[in-house]
Residue frames as qw, qx, qy, qz and C-alpha x, y, z in Angstrom:
[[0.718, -0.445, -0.481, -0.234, 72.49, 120.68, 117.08],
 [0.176, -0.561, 0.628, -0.510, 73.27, 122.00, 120.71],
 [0.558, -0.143, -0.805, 0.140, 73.64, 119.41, 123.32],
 [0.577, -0.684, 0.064, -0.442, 72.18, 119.88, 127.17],
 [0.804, 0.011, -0.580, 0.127, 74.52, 119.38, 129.71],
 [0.237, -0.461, -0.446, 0.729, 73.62, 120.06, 133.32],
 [0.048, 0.791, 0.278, -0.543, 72.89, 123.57, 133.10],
 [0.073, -0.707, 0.198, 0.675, 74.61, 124.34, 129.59],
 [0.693, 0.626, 0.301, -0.194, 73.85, 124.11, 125.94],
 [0.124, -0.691, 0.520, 0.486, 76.88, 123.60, 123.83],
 [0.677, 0.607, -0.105, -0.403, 77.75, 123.66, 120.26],
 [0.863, -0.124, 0.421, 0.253, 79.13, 120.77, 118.74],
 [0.107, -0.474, 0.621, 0.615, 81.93, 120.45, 116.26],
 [0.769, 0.462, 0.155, -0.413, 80.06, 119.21, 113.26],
 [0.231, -0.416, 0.721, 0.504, 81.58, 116.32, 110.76],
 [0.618, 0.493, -0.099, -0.605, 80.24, 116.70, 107.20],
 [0.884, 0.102, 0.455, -0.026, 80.05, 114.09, 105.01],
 [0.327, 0.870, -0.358, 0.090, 82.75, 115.74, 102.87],
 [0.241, -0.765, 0.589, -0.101, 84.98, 115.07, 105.32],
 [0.687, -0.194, 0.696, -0.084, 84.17, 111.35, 105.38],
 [0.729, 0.590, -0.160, -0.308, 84.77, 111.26, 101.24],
 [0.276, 0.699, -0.650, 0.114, 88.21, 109.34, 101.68],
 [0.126, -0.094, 0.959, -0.235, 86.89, 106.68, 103.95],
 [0.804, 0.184, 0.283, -0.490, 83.59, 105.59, 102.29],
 [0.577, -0.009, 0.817, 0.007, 83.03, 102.70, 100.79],
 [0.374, 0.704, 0.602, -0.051, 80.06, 103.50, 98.46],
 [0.044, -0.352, 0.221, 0.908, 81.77, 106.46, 95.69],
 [0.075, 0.308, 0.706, 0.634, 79.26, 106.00, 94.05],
 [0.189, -0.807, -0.555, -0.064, 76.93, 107.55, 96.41],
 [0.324, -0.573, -0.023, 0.752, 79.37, 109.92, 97.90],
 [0.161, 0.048, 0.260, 0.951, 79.76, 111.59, 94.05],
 [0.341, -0.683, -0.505, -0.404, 75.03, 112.05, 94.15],
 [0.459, -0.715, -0.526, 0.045, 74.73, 113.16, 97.77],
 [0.121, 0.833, -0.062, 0.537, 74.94, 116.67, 98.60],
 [0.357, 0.525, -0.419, 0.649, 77.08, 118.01, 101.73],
 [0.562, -0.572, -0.413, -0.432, 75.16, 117.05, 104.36],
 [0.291, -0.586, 0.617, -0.438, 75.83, 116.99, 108.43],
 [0.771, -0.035, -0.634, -0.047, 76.73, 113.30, 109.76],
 [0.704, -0.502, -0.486, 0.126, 77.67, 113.98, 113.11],
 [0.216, -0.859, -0.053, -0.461, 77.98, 115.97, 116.29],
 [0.636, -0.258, -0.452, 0.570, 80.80, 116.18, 119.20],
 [0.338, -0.889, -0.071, -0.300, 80.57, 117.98, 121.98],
 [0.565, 0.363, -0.510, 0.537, 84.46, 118.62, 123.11],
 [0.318, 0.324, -0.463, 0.761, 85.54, 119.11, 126.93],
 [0.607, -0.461, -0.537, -0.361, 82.42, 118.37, 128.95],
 [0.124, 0.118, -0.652, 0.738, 81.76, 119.50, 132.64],
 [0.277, -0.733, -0.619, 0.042, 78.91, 119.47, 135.45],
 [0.396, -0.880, -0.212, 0.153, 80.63, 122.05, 137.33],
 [0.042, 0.845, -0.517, 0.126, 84.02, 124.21, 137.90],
 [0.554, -0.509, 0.659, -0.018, 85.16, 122.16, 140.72],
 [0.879, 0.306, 0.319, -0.179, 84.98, 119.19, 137.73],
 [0.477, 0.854, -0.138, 0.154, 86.36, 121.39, 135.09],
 [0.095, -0.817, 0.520, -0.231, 89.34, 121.48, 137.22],
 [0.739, -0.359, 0.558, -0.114, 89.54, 118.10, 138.62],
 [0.842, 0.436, 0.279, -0.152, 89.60, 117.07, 134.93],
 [0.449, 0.822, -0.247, 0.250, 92.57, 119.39, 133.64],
 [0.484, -0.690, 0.499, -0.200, 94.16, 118.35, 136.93],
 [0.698, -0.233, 0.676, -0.038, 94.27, 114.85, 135.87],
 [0.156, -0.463, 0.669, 0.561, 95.01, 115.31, 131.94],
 [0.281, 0.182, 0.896, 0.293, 92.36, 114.42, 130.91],
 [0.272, 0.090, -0.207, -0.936, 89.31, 115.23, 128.78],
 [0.420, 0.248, 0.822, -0.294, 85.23, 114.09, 128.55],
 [0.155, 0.212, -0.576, -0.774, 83.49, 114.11, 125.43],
 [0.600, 0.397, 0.657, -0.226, 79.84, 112.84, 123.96],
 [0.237, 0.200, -0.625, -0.716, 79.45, 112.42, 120.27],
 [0.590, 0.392, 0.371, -0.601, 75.98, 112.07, 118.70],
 [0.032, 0.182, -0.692, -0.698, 75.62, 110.22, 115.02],
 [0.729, 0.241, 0.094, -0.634, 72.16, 109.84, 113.69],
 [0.729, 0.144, 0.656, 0.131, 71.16, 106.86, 111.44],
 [0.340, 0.730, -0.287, -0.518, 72.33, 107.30, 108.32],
 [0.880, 0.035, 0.373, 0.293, 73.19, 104.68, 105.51],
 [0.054, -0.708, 0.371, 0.599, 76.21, 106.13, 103.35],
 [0.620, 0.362, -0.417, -0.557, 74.87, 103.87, 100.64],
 [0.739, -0.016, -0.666, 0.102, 76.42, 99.81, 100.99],
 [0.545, -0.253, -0.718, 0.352, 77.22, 100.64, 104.32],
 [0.531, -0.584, -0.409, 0.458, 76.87, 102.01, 107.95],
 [0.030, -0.935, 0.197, -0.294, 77.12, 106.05, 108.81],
 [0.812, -0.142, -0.307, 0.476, 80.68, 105.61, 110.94],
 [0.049, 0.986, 0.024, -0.159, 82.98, 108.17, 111.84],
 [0.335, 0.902, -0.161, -0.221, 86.38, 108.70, 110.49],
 [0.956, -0.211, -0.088, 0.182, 88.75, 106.91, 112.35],
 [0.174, 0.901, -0.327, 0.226, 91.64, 107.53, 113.82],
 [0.756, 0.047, -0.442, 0.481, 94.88, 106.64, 115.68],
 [0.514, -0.850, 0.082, 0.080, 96.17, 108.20, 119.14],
 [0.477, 0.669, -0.488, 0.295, 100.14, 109.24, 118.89],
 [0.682, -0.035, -0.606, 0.407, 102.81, 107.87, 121.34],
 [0.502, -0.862, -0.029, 0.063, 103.10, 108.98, 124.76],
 [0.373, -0.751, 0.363, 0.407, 106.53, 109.62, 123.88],
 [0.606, 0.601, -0.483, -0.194, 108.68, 109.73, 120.91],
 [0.707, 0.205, -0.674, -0.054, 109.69, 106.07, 120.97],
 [0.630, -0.201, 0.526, -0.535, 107.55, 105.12, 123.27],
 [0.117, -0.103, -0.891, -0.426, 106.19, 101.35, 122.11],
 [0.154, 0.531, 0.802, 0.225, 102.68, 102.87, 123.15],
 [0.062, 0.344, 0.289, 0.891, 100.30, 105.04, 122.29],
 [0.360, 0.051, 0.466, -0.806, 97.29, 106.58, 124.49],
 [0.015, -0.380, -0.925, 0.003, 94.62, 104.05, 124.94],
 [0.374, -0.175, -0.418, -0.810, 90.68, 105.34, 124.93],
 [0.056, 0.127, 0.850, -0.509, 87.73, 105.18, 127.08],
 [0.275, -0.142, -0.407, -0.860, 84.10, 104.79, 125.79],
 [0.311, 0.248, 0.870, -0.291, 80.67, 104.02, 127.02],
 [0.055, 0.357, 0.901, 0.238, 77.30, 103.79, 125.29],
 [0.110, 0.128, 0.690, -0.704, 74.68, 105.92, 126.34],
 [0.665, 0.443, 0.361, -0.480, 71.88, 105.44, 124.07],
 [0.662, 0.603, -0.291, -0.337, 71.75, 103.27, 120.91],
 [0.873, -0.305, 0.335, 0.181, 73.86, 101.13, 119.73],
 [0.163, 0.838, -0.487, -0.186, 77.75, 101.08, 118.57],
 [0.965, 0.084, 0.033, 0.247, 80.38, 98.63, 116.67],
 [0.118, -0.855, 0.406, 0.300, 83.85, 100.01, 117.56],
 [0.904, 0.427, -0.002, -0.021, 85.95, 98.80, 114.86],
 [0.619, -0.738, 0.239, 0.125, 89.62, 98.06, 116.34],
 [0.915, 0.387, -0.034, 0.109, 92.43, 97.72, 114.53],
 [0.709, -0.604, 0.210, 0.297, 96.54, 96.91, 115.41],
 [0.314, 0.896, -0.308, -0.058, 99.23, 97.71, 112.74],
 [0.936, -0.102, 0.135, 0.307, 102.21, 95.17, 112.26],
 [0.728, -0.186, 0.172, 0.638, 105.72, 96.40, 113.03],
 [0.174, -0.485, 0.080, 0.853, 104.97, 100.21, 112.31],
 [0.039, -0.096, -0.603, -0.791, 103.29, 99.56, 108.72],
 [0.361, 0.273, 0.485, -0.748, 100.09, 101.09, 108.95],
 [0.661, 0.185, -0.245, -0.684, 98.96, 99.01, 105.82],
 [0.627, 0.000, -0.760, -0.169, 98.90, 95.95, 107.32],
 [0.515, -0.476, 0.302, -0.647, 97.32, 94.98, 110.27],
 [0.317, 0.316, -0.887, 0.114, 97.82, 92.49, 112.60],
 [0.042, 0.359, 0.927, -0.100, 94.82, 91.91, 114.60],
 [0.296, -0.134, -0.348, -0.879, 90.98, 93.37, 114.03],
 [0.011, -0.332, -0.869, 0.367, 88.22, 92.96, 116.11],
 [0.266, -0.368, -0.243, -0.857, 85.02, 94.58, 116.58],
 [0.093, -0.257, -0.746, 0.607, 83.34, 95.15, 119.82],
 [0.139, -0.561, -0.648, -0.496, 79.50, 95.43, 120.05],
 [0.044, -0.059, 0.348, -0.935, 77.98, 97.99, 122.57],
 [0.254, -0.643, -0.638, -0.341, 74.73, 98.76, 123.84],
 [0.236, -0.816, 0.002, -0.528, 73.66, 101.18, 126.38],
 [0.484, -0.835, 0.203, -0.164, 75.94, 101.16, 129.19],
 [0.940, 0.020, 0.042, 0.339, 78.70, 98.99, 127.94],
 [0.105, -0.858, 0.404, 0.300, 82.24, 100.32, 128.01],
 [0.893, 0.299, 0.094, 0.323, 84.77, 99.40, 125.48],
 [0.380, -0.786, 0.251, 0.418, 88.32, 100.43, 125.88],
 [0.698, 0.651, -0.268, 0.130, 90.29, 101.40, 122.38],
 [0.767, -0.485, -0.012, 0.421, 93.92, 99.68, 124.13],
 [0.434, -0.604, 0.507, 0.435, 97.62, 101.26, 123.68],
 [0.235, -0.249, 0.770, 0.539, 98.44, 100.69, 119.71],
 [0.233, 0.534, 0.755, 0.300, 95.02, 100.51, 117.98],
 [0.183, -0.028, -0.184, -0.965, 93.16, 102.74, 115.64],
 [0.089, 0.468, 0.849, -0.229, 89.50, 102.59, 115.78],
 [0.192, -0.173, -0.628, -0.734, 86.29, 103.29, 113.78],
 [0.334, 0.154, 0.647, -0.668, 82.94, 103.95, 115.38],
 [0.170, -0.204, -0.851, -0.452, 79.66, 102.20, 113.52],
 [0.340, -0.118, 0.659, -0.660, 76.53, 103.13, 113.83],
 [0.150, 0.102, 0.967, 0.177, 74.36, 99.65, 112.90],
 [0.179, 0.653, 0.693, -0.250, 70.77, 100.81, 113.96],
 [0.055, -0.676, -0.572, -0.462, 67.86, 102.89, 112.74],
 [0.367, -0.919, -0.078, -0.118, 68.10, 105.08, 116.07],
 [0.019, -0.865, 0.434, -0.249, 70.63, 107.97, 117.33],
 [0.841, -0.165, -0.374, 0.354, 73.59, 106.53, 118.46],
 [0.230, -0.880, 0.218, -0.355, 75.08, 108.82, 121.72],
 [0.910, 0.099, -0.273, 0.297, 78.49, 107.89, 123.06],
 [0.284, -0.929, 0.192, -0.137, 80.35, 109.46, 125.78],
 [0.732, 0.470, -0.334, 0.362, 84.76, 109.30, 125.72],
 [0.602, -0.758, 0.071, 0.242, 87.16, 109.44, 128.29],
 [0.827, 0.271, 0.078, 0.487, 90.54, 110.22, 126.99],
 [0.536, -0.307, 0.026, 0.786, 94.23, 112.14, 127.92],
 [0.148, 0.946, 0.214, -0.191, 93.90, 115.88, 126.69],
 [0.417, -0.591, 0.469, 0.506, 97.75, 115.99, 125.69],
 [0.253, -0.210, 0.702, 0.631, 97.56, 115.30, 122.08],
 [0.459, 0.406, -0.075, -0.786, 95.76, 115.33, 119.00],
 [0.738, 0.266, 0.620, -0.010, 94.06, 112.57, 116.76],
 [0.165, -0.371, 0.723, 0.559, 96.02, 111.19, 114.18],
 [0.705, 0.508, 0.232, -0.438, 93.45, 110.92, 110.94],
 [0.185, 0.614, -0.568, -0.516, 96.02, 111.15, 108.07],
 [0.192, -0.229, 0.954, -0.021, 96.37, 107.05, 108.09],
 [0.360, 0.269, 0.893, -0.024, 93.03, 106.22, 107.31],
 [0.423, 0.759, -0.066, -0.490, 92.18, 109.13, 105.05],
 [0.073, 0.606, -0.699, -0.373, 95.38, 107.82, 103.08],
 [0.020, 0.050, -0.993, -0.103, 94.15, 104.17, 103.04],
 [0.432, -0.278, -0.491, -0.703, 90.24, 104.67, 102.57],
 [0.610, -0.496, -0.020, -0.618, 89.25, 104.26, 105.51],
 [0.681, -0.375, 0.606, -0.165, 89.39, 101.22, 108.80],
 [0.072, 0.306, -0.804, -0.506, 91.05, 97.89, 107.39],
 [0.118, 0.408, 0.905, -0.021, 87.25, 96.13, 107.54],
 [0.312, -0.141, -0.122, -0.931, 83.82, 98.27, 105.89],
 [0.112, 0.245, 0.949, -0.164, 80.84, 96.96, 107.21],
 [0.212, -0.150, -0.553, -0.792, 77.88, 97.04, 104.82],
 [0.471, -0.198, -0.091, -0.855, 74.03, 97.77, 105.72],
 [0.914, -0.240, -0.216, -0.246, 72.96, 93.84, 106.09],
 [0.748, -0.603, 0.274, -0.034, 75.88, 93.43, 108.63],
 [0.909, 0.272, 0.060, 0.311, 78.24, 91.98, 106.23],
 [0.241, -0.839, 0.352, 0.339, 81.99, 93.03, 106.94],
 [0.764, 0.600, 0.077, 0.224, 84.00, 93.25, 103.32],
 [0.726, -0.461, -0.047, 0.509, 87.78, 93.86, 103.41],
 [0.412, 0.890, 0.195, -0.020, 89.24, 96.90, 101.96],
 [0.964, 0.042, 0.139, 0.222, 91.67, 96.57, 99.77],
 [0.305, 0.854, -0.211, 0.365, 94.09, 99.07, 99.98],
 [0.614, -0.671, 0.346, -0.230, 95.26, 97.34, 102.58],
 [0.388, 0.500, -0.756, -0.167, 98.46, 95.18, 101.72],
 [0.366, -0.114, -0.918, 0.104, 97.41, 92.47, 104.78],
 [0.568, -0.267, 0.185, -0.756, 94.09, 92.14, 106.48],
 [0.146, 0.059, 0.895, -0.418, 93.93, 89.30, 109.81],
 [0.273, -0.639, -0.704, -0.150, 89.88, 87.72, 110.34],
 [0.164, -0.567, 0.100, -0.801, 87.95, 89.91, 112.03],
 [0.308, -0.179, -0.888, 0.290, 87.37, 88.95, 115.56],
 [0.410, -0.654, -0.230, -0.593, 83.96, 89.66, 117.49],
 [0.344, 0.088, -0.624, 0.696, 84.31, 90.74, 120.94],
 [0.331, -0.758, -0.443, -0.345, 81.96, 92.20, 123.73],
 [0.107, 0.776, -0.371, 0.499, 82.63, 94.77, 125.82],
 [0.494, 0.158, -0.706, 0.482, 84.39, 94.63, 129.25],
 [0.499, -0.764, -0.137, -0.386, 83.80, 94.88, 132.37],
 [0.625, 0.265, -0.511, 0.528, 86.52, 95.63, 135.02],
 [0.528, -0.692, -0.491, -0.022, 85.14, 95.89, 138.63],
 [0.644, -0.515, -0.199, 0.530, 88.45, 96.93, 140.21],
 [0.312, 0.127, 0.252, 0.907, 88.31, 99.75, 137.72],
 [0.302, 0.392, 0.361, -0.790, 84.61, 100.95, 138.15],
 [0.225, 0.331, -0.630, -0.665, 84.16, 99.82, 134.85],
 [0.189, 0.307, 0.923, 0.135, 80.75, 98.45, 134.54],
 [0.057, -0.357, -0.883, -0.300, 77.20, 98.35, 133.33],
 [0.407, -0.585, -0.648, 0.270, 75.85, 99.76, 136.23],
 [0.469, -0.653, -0.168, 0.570, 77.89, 102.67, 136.63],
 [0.467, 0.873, 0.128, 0.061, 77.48, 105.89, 134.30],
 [0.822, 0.158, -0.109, 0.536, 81.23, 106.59, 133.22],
 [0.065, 0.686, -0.031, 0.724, 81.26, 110.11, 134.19],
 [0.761, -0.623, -0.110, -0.147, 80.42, 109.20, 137.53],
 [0.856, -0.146, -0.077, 0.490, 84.66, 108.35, 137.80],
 [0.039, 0.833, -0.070, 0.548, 84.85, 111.92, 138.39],
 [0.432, -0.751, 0.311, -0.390, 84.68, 111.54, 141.86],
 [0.874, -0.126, 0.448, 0.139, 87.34, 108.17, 141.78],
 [0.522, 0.815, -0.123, -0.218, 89.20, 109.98, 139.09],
 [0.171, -0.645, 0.718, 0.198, 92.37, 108.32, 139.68],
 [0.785, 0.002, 0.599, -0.157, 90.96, 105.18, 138.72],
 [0.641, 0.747, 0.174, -0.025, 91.25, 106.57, 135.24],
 [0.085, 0.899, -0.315, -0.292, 95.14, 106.75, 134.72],
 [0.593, 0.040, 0.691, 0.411, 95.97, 103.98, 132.79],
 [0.485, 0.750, 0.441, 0.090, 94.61, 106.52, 130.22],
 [0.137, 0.974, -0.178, 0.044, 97.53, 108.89, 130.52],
 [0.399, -0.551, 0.711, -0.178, 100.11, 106.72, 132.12],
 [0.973, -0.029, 0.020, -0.229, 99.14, 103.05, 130.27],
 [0.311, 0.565, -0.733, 0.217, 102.94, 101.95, 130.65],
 [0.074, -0.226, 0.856, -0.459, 102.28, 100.82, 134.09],
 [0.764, 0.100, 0.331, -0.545, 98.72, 99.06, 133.08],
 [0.355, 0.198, -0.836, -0.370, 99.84, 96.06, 130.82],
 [0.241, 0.083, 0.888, -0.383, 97.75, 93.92, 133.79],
 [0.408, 0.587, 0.469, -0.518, 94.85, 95.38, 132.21],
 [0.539, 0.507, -0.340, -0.581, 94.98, 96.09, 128.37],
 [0.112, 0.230, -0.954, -0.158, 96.63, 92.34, 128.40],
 [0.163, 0.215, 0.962, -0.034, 93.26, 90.71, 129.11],
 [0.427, 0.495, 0.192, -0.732, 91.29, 92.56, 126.88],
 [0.790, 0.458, -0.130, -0.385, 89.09, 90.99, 124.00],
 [0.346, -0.338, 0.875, 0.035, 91.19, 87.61, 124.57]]
C-alpha cells in the first residue's frame, strides 16, 4: 500500500502477522489465520531536499505508520513493540520518541523496566490519542502501539536516526507487560516475573516545545531545534520529569 507524500508515492515496509506470532495473545488464532499484512511504515519522510537535509542535519528521522482495524482474535491489532538503545554505552538513558496522531485513534502502551531486568517492570501506563495529540515515549521505556477502533489508525514519529530498534525483549517475553483485549479489558501477561497497575494517562501538551493540538508535528521542521531533547535527552530531565505524573 503506497503512501502520498507531497509529490511522492512511497513503499512501505510491510509487518506480517508472522512477525507478530511471539507477541500475540490469542495462539489460538495465530495457529488458523493465514499470513496476512497488518501494517504499513513509511521510513524517512520528506516535503522537499532542503528538508531532507535539514533532517539528516539534525539526526534525526520522520516516519508515518498506517495499521488498519484488525482484531488478532481476544485482542487489539498492535504493533510489535520495542525498546530504543542507550545513547551511550552506560549511558542511564536511552533515546526518547516523538508521536502524533493523525487520523484514528491510538493507545501507546508504555512500559519502564526495574534496575536493568527487562522482566519486570516498574511503571506502565497507557496514553490515549486522538487526532492531533502528541505522546512522547520518555528516555527508558519500551512501548506498544494499539489500535482500539474500527477505523485506520495513521500515526506520524519523530525520532534520532542513530540507532536501531531493539525488538528481541518483547519477542522473548510475548509481547508488552499489559495485552489489551477487544472489549477494552487490559489482562497481564504472565511471563512477566513483576507487573506495576496500569496507569491511564492523556497526552501532553508542551507549549514551549510547539507541542500541541493545534500544530501538525512536521510543521517543527522549520523550529527544528526545538526537537533535540530527542537526540540529546540528557540535558531535558525538565521535561520528561513532568510527564504522565
Amino acid at each position: 500500500m503506497k503512501l502520498k507524500f507531497g509529490t511522492s508515492l512511497v513503499e512501505p515496509e510491510v509487518r506480517w502477522i508472522e512477525e507478530l506470532r511471539d507477541v500475540a495473545c490469542d495462539m489460538g488464532w495465530m495457529e488458523n489465520v493465514p499470513n496476512i499484512e497488518v501494517y504499513y511504515m513509511y521510513r524517512d519522510l520528506y516535503l522537499t531536499l532542503e528538508h531532507k537535509d535539514t533532517i539528516a542535519e539534525h539526526q534525526l528521522r520522520y516516519d508515518i505508520t498506517v495499521i488498519p482495524p484488525l482484531k488478532m482474535g481476544l485482542e487489539y491489532v498492535k504493533t510489535l513493540g520495542h525498546y530504543h538503545p542507550h545513547i551511550t554505552p552506560g549511558s542511564p538513558y536511552t533515546y526518547p520518541e516523538l508521536y502524533e496522531v493523525l487520523e484514528g485513534e491510538a493507545h501507546y502502551l508504555l512500559q519502564r523496566p526495574a534496575n536493568g531486568r527487562l522482566d519486570c517492570i516498574a511503571d506502565a501506563l497507557i496514553v490515549r490519542a486522538r487526532k492531533g495529540d502528541k505522546v512522547v515515549v520518555p528516555p527508558n521505556y519500551g512501548h506498544v502501539t494499539i489500535n482500539p477502533s474500527e477505523k485506520p489508525l495513521k500515526m506520524a514519529n519523530w525520532v534520532c536516526r542513530s540507532f536501531k530498534s531493539v525488538y528481541e525483549p518483547y519477542k522473548l517475553l510475548h509481547g508488552g507487560v499489559y495485552y489489551e483485549l477487544v472489549r477494552g479489558k487490559f489482562v497481564p501477561n504472565r511471563w512477566y516475573a513483576d507487573q506495576p497497575d496500569i496507569r491511564v494517562r492523556s497526552p501532553i501538551e508542551v507549549p514551549e516545545l510547539e507541542l500541541v493540538r493545534e500544530k501538525p508535528m512536521y510543521d517543527l521542521i522549520g523550529e527544528i531545534s526545538l526537537l533535540e531533547y530527542l537526540v540529546v535527552p540528557q540535558n531535558y530531565d525538565w521535561f520528561f520529569n513532568r510527564l504522565y505524573e
